[in-house]
C-alpha positions as CSV (number, residue, x, y, z in Angstrom):
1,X,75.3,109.0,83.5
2,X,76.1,105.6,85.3
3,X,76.6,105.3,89.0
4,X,80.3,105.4,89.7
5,X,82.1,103.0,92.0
6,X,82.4,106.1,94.5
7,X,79.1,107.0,94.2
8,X,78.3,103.9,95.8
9,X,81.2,103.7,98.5
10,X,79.4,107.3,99.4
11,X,76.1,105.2,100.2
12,X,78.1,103.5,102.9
13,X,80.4,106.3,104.7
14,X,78.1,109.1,104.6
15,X,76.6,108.3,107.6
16,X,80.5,107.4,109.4
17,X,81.8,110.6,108.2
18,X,78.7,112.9,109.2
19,X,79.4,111.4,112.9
20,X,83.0,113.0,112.6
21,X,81.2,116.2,112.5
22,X,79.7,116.0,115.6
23,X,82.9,114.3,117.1
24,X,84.0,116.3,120.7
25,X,87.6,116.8,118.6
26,X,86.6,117.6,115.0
27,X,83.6,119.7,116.9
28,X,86.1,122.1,118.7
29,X,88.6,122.1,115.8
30,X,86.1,123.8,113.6
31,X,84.4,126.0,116.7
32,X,88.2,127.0,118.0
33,X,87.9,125.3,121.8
34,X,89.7,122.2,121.1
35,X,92.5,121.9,123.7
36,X,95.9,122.4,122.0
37,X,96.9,119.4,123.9
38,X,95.0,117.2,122.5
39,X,96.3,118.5,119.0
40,X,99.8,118.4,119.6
41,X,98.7,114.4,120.4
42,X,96.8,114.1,117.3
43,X,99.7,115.9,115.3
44,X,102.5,113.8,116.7
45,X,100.1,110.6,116.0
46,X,98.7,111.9,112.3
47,X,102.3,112.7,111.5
48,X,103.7,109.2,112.2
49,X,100.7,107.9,110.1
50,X,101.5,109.7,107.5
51,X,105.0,107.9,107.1
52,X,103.0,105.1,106.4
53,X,100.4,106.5,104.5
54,X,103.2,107.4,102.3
55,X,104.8,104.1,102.4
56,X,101.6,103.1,101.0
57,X,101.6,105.9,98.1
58,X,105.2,104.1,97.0
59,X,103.4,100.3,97.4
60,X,100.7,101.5,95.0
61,X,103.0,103.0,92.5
62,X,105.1,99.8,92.3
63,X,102.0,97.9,91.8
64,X,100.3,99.8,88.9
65,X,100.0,98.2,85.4
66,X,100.6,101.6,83.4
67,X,102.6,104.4,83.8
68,X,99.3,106.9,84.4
69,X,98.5,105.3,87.5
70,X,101.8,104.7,88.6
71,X,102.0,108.7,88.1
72,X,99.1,109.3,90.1
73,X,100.3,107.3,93.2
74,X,103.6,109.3,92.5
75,X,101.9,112.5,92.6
76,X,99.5,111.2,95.7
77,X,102.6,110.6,97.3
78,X,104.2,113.9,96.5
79,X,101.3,116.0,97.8
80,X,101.5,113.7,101.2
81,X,104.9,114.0,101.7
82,X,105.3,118.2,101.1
83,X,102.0,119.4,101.5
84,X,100.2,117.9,104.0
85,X,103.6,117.0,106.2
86,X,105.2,120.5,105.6
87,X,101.6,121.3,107.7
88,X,102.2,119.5,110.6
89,X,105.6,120.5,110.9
90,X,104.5,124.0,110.5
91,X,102.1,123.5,113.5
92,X,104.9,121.3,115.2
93,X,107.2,124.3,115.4
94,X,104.5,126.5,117.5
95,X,104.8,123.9,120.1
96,X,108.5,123.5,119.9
97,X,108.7,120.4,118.7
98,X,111.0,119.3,116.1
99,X,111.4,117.7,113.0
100,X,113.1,114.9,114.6
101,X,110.7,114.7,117.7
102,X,107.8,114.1,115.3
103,X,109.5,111.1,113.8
104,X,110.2,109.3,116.6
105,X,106.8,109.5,118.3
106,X,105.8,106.3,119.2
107,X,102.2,105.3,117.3
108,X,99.3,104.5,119.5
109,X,97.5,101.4,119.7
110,X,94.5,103.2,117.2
111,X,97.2,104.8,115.0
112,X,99.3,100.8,114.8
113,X,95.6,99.1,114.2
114,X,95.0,101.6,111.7
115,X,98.7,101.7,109.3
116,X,98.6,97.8,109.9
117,X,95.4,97.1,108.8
118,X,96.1,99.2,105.6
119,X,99.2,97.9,104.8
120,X,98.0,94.4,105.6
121,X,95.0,94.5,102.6
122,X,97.2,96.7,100.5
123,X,100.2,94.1,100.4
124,X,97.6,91.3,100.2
125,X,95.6,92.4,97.0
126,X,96.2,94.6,93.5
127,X,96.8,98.1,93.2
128,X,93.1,98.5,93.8
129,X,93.3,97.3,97.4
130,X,95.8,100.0,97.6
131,X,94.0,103.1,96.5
132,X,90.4,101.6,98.8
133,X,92.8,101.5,101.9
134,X,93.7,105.1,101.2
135,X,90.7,106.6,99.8
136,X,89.0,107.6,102.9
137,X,91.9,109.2,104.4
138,X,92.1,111.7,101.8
139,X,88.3,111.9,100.5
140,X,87.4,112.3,104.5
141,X,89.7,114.9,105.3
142,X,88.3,116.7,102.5
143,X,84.9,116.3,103.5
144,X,85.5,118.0,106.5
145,X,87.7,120.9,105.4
146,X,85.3,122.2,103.2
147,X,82.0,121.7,105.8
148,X,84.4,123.4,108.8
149,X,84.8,126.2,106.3
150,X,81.4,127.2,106.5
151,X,81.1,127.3,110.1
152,X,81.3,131.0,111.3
153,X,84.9,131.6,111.8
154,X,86.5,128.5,111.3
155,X,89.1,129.7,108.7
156,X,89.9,132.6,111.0
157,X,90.7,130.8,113.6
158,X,94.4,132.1,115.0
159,X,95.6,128.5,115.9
160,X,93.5,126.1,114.0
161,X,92.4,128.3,111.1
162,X,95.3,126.9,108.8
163,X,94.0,123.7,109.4
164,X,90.9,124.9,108.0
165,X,91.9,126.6,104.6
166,X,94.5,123.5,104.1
167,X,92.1,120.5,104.3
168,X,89.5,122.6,102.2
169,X,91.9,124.2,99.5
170,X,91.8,123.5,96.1
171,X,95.1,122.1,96.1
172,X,93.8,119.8,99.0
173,X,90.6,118.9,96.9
174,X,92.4,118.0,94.1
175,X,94.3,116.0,95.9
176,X,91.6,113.6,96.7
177,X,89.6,114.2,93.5
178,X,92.5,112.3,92.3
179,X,91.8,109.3,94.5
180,X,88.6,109.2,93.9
181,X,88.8,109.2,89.8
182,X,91.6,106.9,90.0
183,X,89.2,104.7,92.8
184,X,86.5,104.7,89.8
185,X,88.8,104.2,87.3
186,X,89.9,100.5,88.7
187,X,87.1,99.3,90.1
188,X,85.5,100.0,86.5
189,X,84.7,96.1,85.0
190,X,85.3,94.2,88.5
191,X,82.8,91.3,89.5
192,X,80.5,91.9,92.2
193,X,82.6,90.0,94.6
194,X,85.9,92.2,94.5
195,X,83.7,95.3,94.4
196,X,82.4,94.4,97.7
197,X,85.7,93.7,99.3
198,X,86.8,96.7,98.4
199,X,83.8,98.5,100.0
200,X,84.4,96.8,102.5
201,X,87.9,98.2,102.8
202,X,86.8,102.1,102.9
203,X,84.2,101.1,105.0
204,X,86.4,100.0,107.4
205,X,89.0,102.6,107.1
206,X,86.6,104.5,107.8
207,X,85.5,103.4,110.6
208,X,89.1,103.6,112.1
209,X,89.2,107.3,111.0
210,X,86.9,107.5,113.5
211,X,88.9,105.5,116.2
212,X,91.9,108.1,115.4
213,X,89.8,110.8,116.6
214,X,88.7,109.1,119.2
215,X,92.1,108.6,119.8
216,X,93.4,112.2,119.9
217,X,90.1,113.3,122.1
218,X,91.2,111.3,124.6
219,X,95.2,111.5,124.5
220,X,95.2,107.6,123.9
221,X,98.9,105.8,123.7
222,X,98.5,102.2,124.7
223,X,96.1,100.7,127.8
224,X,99.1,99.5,129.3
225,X,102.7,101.1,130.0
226,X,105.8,98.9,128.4
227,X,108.0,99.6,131.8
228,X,104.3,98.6,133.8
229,X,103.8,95.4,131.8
230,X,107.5,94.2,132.2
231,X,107.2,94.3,136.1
């Protein structure tokens, strides 16, 4: 069997995404001490990048040259918008915080870099650029799920638990299965050169997955305050 487009993108991030592992945040969501502060500030942040995850989901949909992929972006977009939202609005609720709060939260500077950057190459290329800016989202979160659901007592967890069995579900998994076939799918026949852009891409996305844990560890907004700058 031929190498496969992701199998080669794996090559790349294995090494970004084992580092997530061992990240402070992603380290005490699966052992259960992460401070719930610094979830509800992930949360908030992950939920507002979600809009424009989904904003993305739409962009790839209108790009696609046949109705299959234009279906799967539809479905991608579907599973964003009522399964891994309903989620955070779920936790959102234990902390009080409403629907309404959640979508006004302002993004952080990592969570703006992030969205923009996506929508940037997405906007600039094919439907291809589309599904390499949000492969790693979705094939990353998977990742983790299913290796914090073999640490002892992760999917028990009373707080973080659900964030356990949702990231590793089948539902979940299928979910980025999908991007990953339809990743293969058009990259299949590119030259060399677009191939490597579009490494390039879900490297890079990547590597800002990283930054947005980063930015939840440490509560991050923007270096400086709007009222502080306009003194």
């Amino acid at each position: 069997m031929s190498e496969q487009f992701t199998d080669r993108l794996w090559k790349r991030v294995e090494p970004i995404w084992d580092s997530y592992l061992a990240h402070p945040f992603v380290k005490g969501l699966g052992e259960g001490w992460l401070e719930q502060e610094k979830f509800k500030h992930w949360l908030k942040q992950d939920y507002v990048y979600l809009v424009e995850y989904s904003r993305l989901m739409a962009l790839g949909s209108a790009k696609s040259n046949d109705l299959k992929t234009m279906t799967t972006f539809a479905n991608l977009l579907h599973g964003t918008l009522n399964m891994e939202m309903d989620l955070h609005r779920q936790y959102a609720s234990k902390f009080g915080i409403t629907p309404e709060e959640l979508e006004e939260t302002d993004a952080a500077s990592t969570t703006t870099a992030y969205t923009s950057y996506m929508l940037n190459v997405s906007q600039r290329g094919g439907v291809e650029n589309v599904m390499a800016s949000v492969l790693a989202c979705a094939w990353s979160y998977n990742f983790i799920g299913k290796e914090l659901a073999t640490w002892p007592g992760a999917k028990d967890h009373e707080f973080y638990g659900h964030w356990v069995e949702m990231y590793s579900s089948d539902e979940f998994t299928e979910l980025a299965e999908d991007c990953m076939k339809l990743m293969n799918e058009l990259a299949d026949g590119k030259p060399e050169r677009e191939l490597a852009e579009l490494e390039e891409i879900v490297v890079k996305t990547s590597l800002l997955e990283y930054m947005f844990w980063d930015m939840a560890e440490n509560l991050e907004e923007w270096p400086v305050k709007v009222e502080e700058a306009a003194r």
